[in-house]
KEPA-630886 format. One line per 4 residues: number of its first residue (from 1); for each residue x, y, z of N, C-alpha, C. Coordinates in pm, whole numbers, plus 50000, padded with zeros to 5 digits. Layout:
NUM) X Y Z X Y Z X Y Z ~ ...;
# end
This chain:
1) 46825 53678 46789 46832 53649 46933 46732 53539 46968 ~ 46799 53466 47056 46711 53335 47068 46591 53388 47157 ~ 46452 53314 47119 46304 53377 47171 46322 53255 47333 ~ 46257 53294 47437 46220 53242 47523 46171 53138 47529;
5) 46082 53115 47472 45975 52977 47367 46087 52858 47345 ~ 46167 52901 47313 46272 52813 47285 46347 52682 47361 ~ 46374 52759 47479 46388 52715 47607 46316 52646 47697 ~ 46188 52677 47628 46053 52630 47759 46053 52480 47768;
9) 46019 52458 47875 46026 52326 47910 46178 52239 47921 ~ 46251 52319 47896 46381 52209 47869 46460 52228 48077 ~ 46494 52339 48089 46509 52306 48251 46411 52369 48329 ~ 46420 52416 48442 46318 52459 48545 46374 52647 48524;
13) 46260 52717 48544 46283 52818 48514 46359 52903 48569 ~ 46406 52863 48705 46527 52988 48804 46670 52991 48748 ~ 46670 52827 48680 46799 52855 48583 46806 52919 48453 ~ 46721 52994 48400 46732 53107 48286 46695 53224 48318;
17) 46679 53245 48468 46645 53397 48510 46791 53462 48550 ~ 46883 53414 48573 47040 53474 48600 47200 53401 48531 ~ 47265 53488 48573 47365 53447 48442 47344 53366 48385 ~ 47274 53397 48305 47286 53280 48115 47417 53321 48050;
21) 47480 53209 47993 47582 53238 47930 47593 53198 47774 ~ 47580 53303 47703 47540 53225 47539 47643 53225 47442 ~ 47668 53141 47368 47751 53056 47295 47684 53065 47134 ~ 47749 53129 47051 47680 53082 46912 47515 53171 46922;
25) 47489 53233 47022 47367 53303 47005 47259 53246 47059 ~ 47307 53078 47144 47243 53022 47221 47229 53045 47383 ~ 47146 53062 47446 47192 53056 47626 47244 52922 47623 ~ 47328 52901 47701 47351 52756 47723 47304 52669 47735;
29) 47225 52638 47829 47140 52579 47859 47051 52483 47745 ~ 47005 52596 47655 46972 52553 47545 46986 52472 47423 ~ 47155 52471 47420 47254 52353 47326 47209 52232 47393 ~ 47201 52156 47316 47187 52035 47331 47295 51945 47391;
33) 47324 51884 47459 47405 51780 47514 47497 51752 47424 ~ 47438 51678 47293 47522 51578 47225 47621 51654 47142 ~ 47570 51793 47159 47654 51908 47089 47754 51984 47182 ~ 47740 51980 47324 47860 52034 47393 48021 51961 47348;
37) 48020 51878 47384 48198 51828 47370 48266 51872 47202 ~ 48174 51904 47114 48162 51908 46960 48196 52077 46932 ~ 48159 52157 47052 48185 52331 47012 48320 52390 47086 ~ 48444 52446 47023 48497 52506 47085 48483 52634 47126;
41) 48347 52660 47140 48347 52752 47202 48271 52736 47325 ~ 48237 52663 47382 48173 52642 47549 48308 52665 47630 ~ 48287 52723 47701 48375 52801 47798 48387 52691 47907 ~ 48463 52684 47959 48508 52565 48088 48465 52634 48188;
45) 48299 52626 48255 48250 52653 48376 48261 52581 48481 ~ 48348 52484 48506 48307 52410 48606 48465 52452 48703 ~ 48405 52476 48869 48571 52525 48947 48611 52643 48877 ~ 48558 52745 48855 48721 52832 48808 48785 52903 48947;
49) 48699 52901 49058 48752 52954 49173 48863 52866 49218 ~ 48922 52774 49221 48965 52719 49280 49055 52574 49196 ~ 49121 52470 49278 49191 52358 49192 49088 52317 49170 ~ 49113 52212 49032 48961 52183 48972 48973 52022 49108;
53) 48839 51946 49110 48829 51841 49187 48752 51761 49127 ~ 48795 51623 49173 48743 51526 49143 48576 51515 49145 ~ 48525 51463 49059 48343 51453 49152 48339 51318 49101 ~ 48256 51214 49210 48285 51091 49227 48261 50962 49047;
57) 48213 51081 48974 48221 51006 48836 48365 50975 48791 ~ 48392 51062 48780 48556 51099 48695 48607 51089 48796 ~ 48641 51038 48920 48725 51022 48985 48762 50854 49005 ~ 48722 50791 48980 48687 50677 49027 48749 50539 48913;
61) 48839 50614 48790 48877 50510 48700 49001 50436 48750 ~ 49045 50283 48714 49140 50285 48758 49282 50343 48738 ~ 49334 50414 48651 49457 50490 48651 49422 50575 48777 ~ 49347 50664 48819 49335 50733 48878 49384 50688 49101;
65) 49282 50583 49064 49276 50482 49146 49402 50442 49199 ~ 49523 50389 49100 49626 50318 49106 49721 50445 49203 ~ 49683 50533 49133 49813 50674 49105 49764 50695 49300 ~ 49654 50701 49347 49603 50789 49526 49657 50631 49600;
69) 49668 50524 49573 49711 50429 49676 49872 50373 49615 ~ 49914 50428 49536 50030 50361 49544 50035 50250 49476 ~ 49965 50192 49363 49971 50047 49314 50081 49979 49347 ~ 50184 50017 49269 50294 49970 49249 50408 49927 49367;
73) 50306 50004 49437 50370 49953 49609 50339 49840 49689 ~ 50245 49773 49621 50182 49661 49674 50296 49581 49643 ~ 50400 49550 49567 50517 49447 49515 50605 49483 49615 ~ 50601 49574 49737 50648 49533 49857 50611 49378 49887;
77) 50438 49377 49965 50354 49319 50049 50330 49174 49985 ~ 50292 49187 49835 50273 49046 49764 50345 48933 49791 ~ 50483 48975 49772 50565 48806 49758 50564 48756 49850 ~ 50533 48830 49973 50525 48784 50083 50425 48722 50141;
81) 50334 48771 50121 50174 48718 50072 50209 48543 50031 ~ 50235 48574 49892 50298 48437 49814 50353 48331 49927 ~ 50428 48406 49972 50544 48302 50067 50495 48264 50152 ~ 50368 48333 50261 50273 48295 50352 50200 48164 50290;
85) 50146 48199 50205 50076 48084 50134 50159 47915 50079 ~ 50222 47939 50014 50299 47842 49982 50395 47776 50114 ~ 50415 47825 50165 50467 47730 50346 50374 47671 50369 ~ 50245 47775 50347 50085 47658 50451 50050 47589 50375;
89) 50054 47597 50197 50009 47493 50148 50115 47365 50145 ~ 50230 47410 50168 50316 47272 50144 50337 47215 50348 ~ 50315 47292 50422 50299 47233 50544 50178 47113 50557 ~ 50033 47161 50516 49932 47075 50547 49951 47006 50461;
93) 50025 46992 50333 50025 46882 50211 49871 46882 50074 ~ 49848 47015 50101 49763 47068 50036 49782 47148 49884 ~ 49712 47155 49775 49750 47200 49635 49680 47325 49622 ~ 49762 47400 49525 49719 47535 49484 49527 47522 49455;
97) 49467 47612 49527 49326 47559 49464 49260 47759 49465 ~ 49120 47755 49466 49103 47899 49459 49107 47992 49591 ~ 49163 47892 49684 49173 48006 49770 49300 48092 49785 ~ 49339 48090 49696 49504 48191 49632 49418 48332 49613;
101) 49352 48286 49495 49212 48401 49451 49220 48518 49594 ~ 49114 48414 49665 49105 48524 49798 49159 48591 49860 ~ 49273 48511 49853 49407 48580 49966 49431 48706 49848 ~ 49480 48658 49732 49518 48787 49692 49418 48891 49644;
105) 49338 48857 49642 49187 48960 49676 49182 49011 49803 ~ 49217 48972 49909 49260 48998 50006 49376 49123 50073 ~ 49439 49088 50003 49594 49119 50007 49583 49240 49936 ~ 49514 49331 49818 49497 49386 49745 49372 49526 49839;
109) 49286 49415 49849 49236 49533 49971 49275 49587 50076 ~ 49362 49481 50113 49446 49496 50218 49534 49629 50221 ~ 49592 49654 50104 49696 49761 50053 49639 49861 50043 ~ 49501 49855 49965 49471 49979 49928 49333 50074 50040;
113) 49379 49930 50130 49285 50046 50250 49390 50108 50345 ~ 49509 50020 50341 49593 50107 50456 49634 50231 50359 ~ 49647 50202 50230 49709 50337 50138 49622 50425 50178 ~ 49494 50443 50142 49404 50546 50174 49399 50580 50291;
117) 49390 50520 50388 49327 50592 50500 49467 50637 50569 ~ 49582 50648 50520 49726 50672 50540 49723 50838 50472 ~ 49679 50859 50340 49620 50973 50298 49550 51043 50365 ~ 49419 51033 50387 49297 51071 50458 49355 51093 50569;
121) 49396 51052 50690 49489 51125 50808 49567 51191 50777 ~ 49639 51178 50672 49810 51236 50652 49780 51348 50597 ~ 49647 51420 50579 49635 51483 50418 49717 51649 50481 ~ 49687 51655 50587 49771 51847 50633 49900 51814 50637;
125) 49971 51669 50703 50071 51714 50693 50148 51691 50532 ~ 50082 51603 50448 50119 51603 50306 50120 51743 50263 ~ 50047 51809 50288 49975 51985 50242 50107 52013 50294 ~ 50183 52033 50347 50259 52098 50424 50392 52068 50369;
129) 50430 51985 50339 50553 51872 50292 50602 51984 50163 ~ 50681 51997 50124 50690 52036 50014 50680 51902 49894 ~ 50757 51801 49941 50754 51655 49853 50586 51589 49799 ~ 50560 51622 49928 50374 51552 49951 50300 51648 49891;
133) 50254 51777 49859 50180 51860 49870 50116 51858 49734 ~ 50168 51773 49609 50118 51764 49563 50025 51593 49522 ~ 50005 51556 49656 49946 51457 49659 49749 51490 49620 ~ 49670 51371 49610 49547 51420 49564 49456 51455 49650;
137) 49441 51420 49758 49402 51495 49892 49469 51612 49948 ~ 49610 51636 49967 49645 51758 50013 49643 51878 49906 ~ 49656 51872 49735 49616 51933 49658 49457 51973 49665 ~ 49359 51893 49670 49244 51904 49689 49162 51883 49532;
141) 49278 51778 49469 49199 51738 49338 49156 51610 49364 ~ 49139 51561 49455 49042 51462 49475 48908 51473 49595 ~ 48819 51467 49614 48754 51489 49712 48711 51363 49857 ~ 48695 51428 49931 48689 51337 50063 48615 51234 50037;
145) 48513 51263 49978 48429 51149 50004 48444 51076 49857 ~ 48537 51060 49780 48555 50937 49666 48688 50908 49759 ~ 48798 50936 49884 48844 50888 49921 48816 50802 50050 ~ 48697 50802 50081 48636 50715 50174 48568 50647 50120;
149) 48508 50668 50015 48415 50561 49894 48545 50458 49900 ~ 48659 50492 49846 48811 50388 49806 48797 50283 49939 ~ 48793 50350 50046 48860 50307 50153 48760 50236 50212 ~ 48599 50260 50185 48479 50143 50247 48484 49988 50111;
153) 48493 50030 49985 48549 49940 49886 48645 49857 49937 ~ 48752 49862 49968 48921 49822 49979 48853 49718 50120 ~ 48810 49790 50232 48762 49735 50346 48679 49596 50314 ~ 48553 49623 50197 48471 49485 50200 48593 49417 50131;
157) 48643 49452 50000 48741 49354 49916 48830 49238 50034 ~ 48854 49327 50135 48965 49212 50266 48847 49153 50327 ~ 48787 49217 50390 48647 49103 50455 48588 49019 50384 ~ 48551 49009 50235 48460 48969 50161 48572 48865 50131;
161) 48645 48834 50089 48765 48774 50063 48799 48660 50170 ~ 48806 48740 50282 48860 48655 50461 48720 48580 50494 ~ 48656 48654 50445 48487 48568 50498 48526 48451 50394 ~ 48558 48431 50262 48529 48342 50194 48625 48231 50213;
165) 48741 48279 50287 48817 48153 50306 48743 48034 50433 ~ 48766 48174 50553 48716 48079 50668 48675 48147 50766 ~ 48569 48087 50885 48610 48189 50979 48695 48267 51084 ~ 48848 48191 51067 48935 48232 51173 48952 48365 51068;
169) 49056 48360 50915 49071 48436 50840 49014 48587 50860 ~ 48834 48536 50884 48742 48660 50868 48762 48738 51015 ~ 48769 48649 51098 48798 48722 51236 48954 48824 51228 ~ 49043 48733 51214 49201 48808 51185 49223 48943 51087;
173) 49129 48910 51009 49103 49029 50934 49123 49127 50999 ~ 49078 49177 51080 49053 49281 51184 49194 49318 51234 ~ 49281 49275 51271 49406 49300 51313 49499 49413 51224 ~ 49463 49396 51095 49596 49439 51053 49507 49607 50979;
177) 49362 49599 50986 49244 49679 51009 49298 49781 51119 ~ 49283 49770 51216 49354 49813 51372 49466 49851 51333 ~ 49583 49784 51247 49736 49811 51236 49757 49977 51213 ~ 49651 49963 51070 49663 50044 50975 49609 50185 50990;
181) 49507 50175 51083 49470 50322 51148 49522 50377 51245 ~ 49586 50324 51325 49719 50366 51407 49834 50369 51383 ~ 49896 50309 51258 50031 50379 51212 50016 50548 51203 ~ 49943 50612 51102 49933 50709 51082 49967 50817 51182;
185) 49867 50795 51286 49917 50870 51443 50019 50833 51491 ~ 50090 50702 51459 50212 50688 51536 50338 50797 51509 ~ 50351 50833 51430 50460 50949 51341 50471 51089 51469 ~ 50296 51097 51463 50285 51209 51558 50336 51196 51705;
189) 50373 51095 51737 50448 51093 51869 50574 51034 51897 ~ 50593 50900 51799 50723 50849 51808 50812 50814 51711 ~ 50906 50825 51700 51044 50728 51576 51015 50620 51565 ~ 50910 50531 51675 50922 50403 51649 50813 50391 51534;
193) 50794 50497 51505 50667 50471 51367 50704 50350 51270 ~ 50838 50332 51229 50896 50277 51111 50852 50130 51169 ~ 50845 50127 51266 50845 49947 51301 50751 49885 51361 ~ 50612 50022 51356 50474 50005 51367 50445 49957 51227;
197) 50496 50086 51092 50457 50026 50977 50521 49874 50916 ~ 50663 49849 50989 50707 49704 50940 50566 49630 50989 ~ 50526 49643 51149 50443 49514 51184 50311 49542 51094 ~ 50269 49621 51002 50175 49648 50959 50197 49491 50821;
201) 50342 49517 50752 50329 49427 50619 50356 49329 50690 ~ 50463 49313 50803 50455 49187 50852 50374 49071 50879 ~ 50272 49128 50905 50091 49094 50913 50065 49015 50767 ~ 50148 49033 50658 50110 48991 50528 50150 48850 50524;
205) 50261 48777 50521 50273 48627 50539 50191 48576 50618 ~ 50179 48651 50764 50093 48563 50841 49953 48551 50838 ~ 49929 48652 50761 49787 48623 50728 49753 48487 50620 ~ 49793 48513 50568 49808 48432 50433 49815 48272 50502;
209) 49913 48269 50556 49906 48131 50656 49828 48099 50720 ~ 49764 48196 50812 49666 48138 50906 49573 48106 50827 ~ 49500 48177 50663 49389 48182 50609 49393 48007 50545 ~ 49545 47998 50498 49487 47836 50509 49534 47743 50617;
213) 49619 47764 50681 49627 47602 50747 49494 47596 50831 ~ 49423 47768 50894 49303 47691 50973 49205 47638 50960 ~ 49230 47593 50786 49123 47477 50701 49175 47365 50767 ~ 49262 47329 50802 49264 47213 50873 49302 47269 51025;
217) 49340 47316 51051 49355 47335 51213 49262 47407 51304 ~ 49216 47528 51248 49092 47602 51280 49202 47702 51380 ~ 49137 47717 51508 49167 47784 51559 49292 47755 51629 ~ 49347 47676 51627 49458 47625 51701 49598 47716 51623;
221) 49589 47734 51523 49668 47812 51466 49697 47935 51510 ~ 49578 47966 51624 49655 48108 51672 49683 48018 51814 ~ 49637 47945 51874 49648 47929 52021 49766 47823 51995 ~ 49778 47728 51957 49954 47601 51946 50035 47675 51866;
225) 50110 47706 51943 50297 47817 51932 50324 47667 51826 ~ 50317 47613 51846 50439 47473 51808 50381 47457 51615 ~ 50288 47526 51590 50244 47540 51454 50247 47672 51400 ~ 50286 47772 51452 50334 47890 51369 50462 47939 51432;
229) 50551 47896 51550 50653 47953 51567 50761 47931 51490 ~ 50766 47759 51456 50893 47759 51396 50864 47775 51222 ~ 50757 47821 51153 50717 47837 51068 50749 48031 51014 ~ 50619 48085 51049 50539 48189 50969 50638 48302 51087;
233) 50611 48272 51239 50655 48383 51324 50844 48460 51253 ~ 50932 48335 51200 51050 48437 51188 51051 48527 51053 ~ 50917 48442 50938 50938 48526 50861 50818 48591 50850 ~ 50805 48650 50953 50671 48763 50946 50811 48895 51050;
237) 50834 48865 51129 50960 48906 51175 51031 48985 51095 ~ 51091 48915 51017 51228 48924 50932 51134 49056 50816 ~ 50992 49057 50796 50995 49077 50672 50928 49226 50794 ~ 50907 49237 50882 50896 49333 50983 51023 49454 50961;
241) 51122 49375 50982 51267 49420 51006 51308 49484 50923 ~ 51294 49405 50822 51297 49475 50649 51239 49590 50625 ~ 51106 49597 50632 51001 49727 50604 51079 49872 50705 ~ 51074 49839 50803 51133 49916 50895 51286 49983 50877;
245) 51350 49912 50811 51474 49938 50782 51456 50021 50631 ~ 51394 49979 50546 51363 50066 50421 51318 50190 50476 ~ 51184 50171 50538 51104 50321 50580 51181 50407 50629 ~ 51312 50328 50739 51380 50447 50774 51480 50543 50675;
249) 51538 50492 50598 51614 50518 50512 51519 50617 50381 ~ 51374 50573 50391 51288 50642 50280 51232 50781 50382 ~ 51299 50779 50519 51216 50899 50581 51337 51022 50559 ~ 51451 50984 50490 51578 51051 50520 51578 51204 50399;
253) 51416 51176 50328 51422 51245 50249 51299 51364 50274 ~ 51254 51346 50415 51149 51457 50496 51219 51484 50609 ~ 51327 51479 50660 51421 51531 50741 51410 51681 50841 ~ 51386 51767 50734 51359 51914 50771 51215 51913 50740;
257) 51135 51867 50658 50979 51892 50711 50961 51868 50822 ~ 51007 51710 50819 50944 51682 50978 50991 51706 51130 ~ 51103 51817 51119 51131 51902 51176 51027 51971 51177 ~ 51048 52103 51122 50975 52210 51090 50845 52170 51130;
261) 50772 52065 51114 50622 52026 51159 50619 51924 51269 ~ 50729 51908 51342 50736 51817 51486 50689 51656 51414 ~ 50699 51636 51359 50689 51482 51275 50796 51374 51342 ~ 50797 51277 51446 50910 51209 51449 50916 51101 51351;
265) 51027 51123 51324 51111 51024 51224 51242 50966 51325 ~ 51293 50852 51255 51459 50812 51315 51546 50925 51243 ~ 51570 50949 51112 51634 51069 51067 51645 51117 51118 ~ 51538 51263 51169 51517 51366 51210 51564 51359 51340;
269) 51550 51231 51405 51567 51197 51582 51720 51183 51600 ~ 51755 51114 51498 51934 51073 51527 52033 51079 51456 ~ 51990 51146 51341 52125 51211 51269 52137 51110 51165 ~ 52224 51101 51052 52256 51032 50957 52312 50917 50938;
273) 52451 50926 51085 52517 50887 51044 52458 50733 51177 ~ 52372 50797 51301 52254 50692 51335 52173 50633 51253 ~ 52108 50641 51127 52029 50619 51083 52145 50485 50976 ~ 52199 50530 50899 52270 50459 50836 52324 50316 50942;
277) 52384 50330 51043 52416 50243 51117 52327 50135 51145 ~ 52220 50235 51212 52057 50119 51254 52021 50059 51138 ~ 52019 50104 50986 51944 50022 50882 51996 49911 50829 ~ 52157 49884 50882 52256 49812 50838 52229 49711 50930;
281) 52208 49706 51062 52204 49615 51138 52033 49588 51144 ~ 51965 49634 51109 51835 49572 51066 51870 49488 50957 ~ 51916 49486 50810 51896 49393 50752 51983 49261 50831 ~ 52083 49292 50889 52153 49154 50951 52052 49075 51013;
285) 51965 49184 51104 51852 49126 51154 51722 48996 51085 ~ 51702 49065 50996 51602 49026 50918 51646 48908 50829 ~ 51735 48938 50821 51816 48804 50782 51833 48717 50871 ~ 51917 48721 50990 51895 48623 51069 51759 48555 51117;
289) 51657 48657 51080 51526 48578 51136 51493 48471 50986 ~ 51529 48485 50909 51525 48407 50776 51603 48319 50802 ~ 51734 48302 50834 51799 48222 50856 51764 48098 50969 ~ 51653 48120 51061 51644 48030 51186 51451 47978 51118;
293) 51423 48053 50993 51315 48013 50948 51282 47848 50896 ~ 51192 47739 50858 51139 47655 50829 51270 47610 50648 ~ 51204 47719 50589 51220 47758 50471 51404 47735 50481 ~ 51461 47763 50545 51641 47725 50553 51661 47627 50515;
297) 51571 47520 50541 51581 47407 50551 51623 47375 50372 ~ 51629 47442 50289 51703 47463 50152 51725 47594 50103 ~ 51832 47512 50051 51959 47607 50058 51905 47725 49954 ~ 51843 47695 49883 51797 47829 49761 51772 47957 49832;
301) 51655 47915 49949 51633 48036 50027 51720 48101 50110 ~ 51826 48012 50158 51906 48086 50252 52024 48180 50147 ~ 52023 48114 50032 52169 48241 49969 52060 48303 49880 ~ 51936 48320 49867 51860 48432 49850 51897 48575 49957;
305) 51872 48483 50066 51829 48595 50153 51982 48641 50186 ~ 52087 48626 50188 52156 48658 50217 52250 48760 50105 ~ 52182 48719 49981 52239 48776 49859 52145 48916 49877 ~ 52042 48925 49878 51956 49020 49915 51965 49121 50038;
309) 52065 49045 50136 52096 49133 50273 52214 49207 50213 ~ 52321 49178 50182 52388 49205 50128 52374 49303 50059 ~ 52306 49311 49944 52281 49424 49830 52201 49536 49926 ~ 52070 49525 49950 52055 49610 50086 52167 49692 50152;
313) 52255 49609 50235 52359 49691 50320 52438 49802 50202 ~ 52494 49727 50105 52551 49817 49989 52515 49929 49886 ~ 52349 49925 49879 52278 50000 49849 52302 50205 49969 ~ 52278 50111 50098 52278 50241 50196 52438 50252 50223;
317) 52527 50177 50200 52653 50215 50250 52734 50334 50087 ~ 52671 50276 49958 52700 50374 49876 52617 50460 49827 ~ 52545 50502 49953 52422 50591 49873 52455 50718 49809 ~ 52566 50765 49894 52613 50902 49802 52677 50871 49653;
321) 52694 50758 49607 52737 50722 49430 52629 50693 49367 ~ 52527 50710 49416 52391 50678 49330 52329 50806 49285 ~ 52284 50814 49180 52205 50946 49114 52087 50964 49208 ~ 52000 50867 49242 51911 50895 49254 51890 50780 49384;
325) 51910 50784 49517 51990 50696 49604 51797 50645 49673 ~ 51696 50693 49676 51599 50678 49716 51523 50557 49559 ~ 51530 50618 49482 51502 50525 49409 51574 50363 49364 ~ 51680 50412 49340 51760 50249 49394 51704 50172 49496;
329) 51738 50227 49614 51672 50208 49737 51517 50119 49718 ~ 51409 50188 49671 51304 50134 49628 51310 50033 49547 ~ 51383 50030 49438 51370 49895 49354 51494 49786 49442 ~ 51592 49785 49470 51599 49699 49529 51516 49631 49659;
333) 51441 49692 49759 51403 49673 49794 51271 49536 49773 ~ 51205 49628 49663 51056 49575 49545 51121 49426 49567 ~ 51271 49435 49519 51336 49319 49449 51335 49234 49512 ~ 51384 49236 49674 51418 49127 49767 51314 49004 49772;
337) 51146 49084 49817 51066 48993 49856 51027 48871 49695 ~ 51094 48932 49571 51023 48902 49485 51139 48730 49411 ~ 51244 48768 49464 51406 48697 49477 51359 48584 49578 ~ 51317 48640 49654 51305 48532 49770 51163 48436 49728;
341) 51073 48497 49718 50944 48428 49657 50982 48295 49563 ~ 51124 48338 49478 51127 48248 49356 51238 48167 49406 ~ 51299 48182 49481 51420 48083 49556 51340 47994 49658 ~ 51197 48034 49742 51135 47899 49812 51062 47855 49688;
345) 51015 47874 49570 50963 47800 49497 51060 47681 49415 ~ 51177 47742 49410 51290 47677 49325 51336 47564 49435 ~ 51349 47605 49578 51407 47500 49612 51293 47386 49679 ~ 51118 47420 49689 51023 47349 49651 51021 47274 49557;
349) 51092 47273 49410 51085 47218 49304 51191 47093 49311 ~ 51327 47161 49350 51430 47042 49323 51507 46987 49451 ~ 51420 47046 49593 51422 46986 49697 51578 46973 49751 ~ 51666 47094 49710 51794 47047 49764 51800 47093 49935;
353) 51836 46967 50029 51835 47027 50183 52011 47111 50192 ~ 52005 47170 50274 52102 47240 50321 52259 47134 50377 ~ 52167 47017 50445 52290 46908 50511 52336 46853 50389 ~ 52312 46856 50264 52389 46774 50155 52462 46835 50036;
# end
């Protein structure tokens, strides 16, 4: 039996006056460090009351990271991003330089602070969801405060970023800041939630634009209509229209939760065969705002977007022949902004106008 002597000095003494737990004939305490991960016999003390939780070491890698904001959801917001940028750099007659860097340093925080703090509000009614409930906040395997650690991170990444372009950038910042903490509550009172969260990505081209042309224009870029209307405004719009029209169609699958928990949705508010109707005439929408855009002005982009409206409408008009009609749904979606990204670059390249 191990002597007392043994122990001395290694922790403070109130931790060997009650449950010691010994291993091999050791109190615990007593094994050495470099020898725990090495014995199968140390017993897993840590949580047994309860789901095990994150503690801000092991919580904090990026897989982990990717999996609580949605990575892969950012290939909504990006191309659009892209497309903001590339109008303002080919408007002022300006070349790719490092302020791409920022924006999409930008753009990245951008995502993953509205993801989080979309969590962090949402987390009871996720708990509640049968779909959601096993999310990492409403499970309770992540803890509050490595999800506000995420979400003060994500916050400097967009400021630190917007500061470095300019100062209109760093000011505008703030807007889509504001967007993103009031979507969340919007659910709780209205259907029009879906087209709070469109103006949320919508915010993504135009940011991107304002961050450069107001290297040369400064502030005039928000105050002269005659430099972002016939530009950035239809496709910040259009890509509004879009989001809104997906979300509704992606809410069709919390229907009876958000019943059951007073959640408004368009689903839940107007039936199926409303919902299907409205998402069909949103993409016409969103298209037409593409269509009266800068970017028309060749032809690549316009039978993008229209090849893309198209597949959209056909996606929700055969959703009952699809296995898995939400996931389709999602990748075409992913697809549009990413189609369109490479049709204004293509017709940037070989310059065909529409009149010829």
């Amino acid at each position: 039996m191990t002597r007392r002597s043994e122990c001395a000095g290694m922790l403070p003494r109130p931790f060997h006056q009650a449950n010691t737990v010994y291993v091999d004939g050791l109190p615990l305490p007593c094994i050495p460090m470099k020898h725990w991960k090495r014995s199968a016999n140390i017993p897993n003390l840590t949580n047994t009351n309860g789901p095990r939780t994150w503690n801000l070491g092991e919580g904090m890698n990026v897989k982990q990271i990717a999996e609580f904001v949605k990575i892969e959801h950012t290939l909504f917001s990006l191309p659009f991003v892209l497309i903001g940028y590339f109008l303002a750099i080919e408007q002022i007659g300006a070349d790719v330089g490092i302020d791409l860097l920022w924006i999409l340093i930008a753009a990245v925080g951008a995502r993953g602070l509205a993801m989080t703090l979309n969590r962090i509000i949402d987390r009871d009614i996720d708990a509640a969801n049968p779909r959601t409930e096993g999310r990492h906040l409403a499970s309770g395997t992540m803890k509050m405060q490595t999800a506000w650690i995420l979400s003060a991170v994500f916050l400097l990444m967009l400021l630190v970023s917007a500061g470095l372009l300019n100062e209109v950038a760093l000011m505008m910042a703030w807007l889509p800041v504001v967007a993103f903490v009031a979507y969340p509550y919007m659910k709780r009172f209205t259907w029009a939630c879906h087209f709070w969260l469109g103006l949320c990505l919508g915010l993504a081209p135009a940011g991107a634009w304002v961050a450069v042309t107001a290297d040369v224009h400064g502030w005039a870029v928000i105050t002269d209509s005659s430099l972002w209307a016939p530009t950035i405004l239809p496709i910040s719009l259009g890509v509004a229209l879009w989001i809104a029209a997906f979300d509704i169609n992606y809410a069709r699958m919390d229907v009876e939760s958000d019943r059951e928990q007073g959640i408004h949705s368009f689903p839940s508010k107007f039936g199926e065969v409303a919902t299907t109707r409205t998402t069909i005439q949103l993409s016409l929408l969103w298209f037409a705002c593409f269509a009266f855009s800068d970017p028309m002005e060749g032809i690549w982009f316009l039978a993008a977007s229209l090849i893309m409206a198209i597949a959209n409408v056909y996606v929700v008009l055969r959703m009952k022949s699809f296995v898995d009609f939400q996931t389709t749904l999602f990748r075409v979606s992913m697809l549009t902004g990413w189609v369109l990204l490479g049709s204004l670059l293509l017709g940037f390249a070989v310059d065909v106008p529409v009149s010829s």
